[in-house]
N, C-alpha and C positions, 0 to 999 in steps of 0.2 A: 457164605452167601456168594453166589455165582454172580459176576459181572462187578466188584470192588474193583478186580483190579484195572478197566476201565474207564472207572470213576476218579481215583485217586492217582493224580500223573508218580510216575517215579522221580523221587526227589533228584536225582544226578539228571536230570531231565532238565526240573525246575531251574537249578543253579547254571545251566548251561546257558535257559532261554534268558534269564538275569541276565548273565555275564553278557551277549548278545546285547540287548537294551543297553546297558551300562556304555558299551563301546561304541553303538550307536549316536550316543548322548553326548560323549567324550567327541566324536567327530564330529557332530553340528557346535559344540561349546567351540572347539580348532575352528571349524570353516567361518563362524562370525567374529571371534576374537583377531584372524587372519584379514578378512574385511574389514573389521573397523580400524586396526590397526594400515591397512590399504588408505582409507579413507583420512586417515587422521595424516599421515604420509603427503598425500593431495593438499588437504586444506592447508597446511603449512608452506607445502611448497608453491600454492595460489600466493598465501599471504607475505610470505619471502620475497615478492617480485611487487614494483609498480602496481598501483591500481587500476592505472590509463584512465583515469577521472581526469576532467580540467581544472584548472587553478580556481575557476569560475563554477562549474559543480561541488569542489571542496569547501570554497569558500560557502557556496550556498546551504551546503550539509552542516557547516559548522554551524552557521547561522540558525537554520530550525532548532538542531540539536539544543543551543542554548537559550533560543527564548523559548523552549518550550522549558525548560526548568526553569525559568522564569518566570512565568504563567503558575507554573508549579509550586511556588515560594521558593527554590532551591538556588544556593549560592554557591554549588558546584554541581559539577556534576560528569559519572563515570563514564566517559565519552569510548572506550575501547577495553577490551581482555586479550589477550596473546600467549601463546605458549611461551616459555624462555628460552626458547629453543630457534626465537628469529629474530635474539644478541646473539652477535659474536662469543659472547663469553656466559653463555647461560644466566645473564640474568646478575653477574654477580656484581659486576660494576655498579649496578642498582641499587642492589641491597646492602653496600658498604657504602651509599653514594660517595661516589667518588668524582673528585675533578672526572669532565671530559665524557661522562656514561653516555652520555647520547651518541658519542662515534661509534659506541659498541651496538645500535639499532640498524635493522634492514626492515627493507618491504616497507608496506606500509604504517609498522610504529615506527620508520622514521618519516616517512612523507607527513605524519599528522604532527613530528612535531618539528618537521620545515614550515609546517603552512602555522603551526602555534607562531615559530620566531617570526616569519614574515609577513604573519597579519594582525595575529591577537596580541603578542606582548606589546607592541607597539601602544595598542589599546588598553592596554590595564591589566590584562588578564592572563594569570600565570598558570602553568602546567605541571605534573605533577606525573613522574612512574614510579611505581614503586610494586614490590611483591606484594601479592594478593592472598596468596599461598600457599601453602608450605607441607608439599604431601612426602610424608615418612621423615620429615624432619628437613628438606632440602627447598629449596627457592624451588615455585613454580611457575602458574599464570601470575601476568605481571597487567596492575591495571593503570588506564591515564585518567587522569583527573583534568577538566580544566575548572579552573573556578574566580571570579570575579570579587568576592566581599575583601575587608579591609584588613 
């Protein structure tokens, strides 16, 4: 039959345009994993440094933060997430608590728990880091707790 073989592509054709696609595929999977990995770089290195929040802005954010779990019925409540990667020591001080872990914090999980010591404990209300979880077996985000019950 005249005109098959412009019907039917040649198979060494087909695996070419494949492999083409494939590679295609493989550079946008690089070019966003390259981004996010960009991104993820930033937000840590945001969250590494100062807030530049007032003692009176913190103080006011603490304050919604927990009466609104209040409102809620909740006698704690997960006030922050962080990578472990803004301890000093990845986190580890934490998860052996050890004397002293809080010197191993930067950025702002230690400004939230300056403004814990210098405003809430005073008031009753204790703090809490600890690992959250535990990706391929290792310490990872690390959450704060504050919480008020008995």
């Amino acid at each position: 039959m005249p005109g098959f073989d412009n019907l039917i592509p040649d198979a060494a054709q087909i695996r070419k345009e494949a492999a083409l696609k494939d590679a295609e595929k493989a550079d946008e999977y690089v070019r966003l994993a390259t981004a996010a990995d960009a991104e993820k770089r930033a937000l840590i290195e945001r969250l590494s440094k100062p807030s530049g929040k007032s003692e009176e802005e913190k103080i006011k954010l603490a304050a919604t933060i927990i009466q609104r779990a209040v409102r809620n019925g909740l006698t704690e409540v997960l006030v922050y997430r962080f990578p472990n990667s803004l301890c000093t020591d990845k986190g580890r001080a934490i998860n052996q608590m050890e004397k002293g872990w809080e010197t191993t914090l930067t950025g702002i999980p230690r400004e939230i728990f300056q403004l814990w010591a210098d405003y809430l404990r005073p008031r009753g209300y204790r703090i809490a880091y600890q690992i959250i979880d535990f990706p391929g077996g290792v310490p990872g985000d690390i959450g704060v707790t504050i919480s008020w019950d008995e």
